[in-house]
C-alpha positions, -999 to +999 in steps of 0.1 A: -167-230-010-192-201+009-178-166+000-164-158+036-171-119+028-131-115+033-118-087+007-089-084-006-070-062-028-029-057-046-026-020-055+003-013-075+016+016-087+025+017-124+053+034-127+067+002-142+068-036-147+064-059-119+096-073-104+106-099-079+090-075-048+060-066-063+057-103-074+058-113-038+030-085-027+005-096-054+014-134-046+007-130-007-023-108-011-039-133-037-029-164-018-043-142+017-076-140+000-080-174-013-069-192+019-098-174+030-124-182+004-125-143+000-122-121-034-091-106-047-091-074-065-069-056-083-065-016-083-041+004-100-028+032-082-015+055-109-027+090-086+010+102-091+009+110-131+044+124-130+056+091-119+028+068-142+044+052-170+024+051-202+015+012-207+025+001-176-011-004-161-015-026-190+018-049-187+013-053-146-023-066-158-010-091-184+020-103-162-003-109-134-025-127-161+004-147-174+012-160-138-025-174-128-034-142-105-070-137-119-089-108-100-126-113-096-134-076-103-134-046-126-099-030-122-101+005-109-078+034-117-075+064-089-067+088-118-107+082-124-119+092-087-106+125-080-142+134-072-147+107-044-110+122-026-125+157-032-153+149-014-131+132+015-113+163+016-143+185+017-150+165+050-120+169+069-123+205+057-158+206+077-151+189+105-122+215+110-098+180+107-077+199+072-062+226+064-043+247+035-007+254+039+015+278+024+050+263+033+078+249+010+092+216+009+123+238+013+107+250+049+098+219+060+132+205+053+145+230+079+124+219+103+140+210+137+113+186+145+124+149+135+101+116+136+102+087+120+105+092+084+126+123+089+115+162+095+079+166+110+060+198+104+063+220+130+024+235+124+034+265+113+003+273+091-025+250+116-041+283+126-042+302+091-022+312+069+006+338+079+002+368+065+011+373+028+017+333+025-003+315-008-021+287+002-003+255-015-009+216+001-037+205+022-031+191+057-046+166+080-047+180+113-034+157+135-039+155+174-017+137+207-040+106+207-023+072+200-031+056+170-027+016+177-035-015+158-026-053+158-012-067+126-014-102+119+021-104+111+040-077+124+021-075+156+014-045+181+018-015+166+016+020+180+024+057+167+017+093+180+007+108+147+012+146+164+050+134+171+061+110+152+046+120+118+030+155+122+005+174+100+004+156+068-006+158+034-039+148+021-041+171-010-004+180-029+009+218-042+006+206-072-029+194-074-030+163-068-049+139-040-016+123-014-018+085-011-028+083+024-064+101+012-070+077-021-059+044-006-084+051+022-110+062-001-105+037-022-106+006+004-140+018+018-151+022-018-142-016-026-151-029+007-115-040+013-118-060+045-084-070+051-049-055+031-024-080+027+007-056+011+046-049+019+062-038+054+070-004+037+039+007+045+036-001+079+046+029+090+016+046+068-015+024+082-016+048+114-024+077+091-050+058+073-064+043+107-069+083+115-085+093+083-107+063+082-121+071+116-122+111+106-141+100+078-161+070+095-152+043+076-146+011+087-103-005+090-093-034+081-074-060+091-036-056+080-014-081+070+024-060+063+049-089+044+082-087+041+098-061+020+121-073-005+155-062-011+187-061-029+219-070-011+225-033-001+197-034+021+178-013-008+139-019-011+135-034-048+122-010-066+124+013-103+149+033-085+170+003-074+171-010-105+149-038-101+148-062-130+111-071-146+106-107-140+103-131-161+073-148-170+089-170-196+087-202-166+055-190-148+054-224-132+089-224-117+084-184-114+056-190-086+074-221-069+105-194-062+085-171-048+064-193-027+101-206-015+109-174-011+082-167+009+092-200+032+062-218+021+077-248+016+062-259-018+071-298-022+093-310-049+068-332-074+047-297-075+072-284-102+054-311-124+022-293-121+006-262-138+003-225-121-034-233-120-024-270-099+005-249-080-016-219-069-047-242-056-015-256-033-003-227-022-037-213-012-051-240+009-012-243+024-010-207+028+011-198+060+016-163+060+033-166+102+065-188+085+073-146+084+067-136+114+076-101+124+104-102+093+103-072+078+127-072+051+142-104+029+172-100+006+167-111-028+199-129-040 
């Protein structure tokens, strides 16, 4: 089949094995890519060292192996491009779009400002630092423009970035390049040109819209899947105790989640191989059997 120029990419975070709702990510994003006749990448996201788990890069790799999802790329690691998001930085920085701050999470916390993922910071340090204040995080400087996008599943989607998220954090106290920065960085760098990845970041892509056109880069098109969860309502995840899955079955593994997913994978395919079983899934890839579901409960 002609290569369609459609890029896609799964970026995990290795602060762990892959369980049942990072299984579904990879799986959509893969099966997004090759309904496409695009190329699927894989990039670890292991920024966050305090949180990286030594062999875990490794085991997400093999598990992903294990279950049929080949990437068609050289993995690449973010803890190897801190020069690329210093130079990003260095931009904002010169197009008066950053700046250093001296406050405490502490501070912040105390802030009467609230938005959508809790306190918003109030700007105290957006025209310099106050006097005898250290400077500690880096800050985008955000403005009262509305950030908008369409997303193929999830549809319209709007934010205020000044309001509803404030100032935020492109470079950490403690060193380290924020997530909003890399994954931006990162996409332009692997000329991503559509992210197929979990509703929990939804409420992040209006950041990276504004950075990308800060740092004129080109968006692409977003595809936010349902996030999965326990039956509290909690996202499954390392802190949810999310069990590793098991690769033992890979076959019956995949036909779960493409059930899961409402796929609707027919019976006689549990005969098959995960070679025969992803080949059905791609060209029967319906990613709008979820549409505008945000969350599914794992049972």
């Amino acid at each position: 089949m002609p290569d369609t120029g459609y890029r896609g990419r799964f970026a995990p975070s290795p602060t762990g094995p892959l369980h049942c709702g990072s299984l579904i990510a990879a799986l959509g994003s893969y099966l997004d890519a090759k309904h496409n006749n695009g190329t699927w990448l894989v990039r670890m996201e292991d920024l966050d060292s305090p949180r990286t788990v030594p062999g875990a890069a490794d085991t997400i790799l093999h598990t992903l192996e294990s279950i049929g999802l080949h990437w068609d790329e050289t993995v690449i690691y973010q803890s190897h491009r801190s020069a690329e998001y210093d130079a990003a930085l260095h931009k904002l920085n010169s197009i008066g779009k950053a700046y250093i701050c001296g406050c405490t999470r502490k501070e912040i916390a105390d802030s009467t400002l609230h938005g959508i993922e809790g306190q918003v910071y109030p700007g105290t340090c957006r025209n310099g630092l106050p006097e005898g204040r250290q400077g500690r995080a880096w800050r985008a400087l955000t403005d009262s423009f509305a950030i908008s996008f369409d997303d193929a599943l999830q549809g319209h989607i709007t934010q205020h970035l000044e309001n509803d998220i404030g100032d935020f954090v492109v470079k950490r106290a403690d060193g380290l390049f924020a997530y909003q920065l890399a994954v931006v960085v990162d996409d332009a760098f692997q000329r991503i040109t559509h992210v197929a990845r979990g509703a929990d970041l939804l409420s992040s892509t209006p950041r990276q819209i504004y950075l990308q056109h800060l740092l004129g880069l080109s968006t692409p098109t977003y595809l936010h899947l349902p996030v999965v969860t326990n039956t509290l309502g909690e996202k499954l995840s390392k802190q949810t105790l999310a069990q590793p899955i098991n690769t033992a079955f890979p076959a019956a593994l995949l036909l779960n989640a493409l059930s899961f997913m409402q796929q609707n994978p027919p019976p006689d395919l549990s005969d098959y191989d995960v070679t025969s079983i992803l080949d059905w899934a791609a060209i029967n890839w319906d990613y709008k059997a979820l549409n505008q579901v945000k969350s599914i409960c794992y049972r």
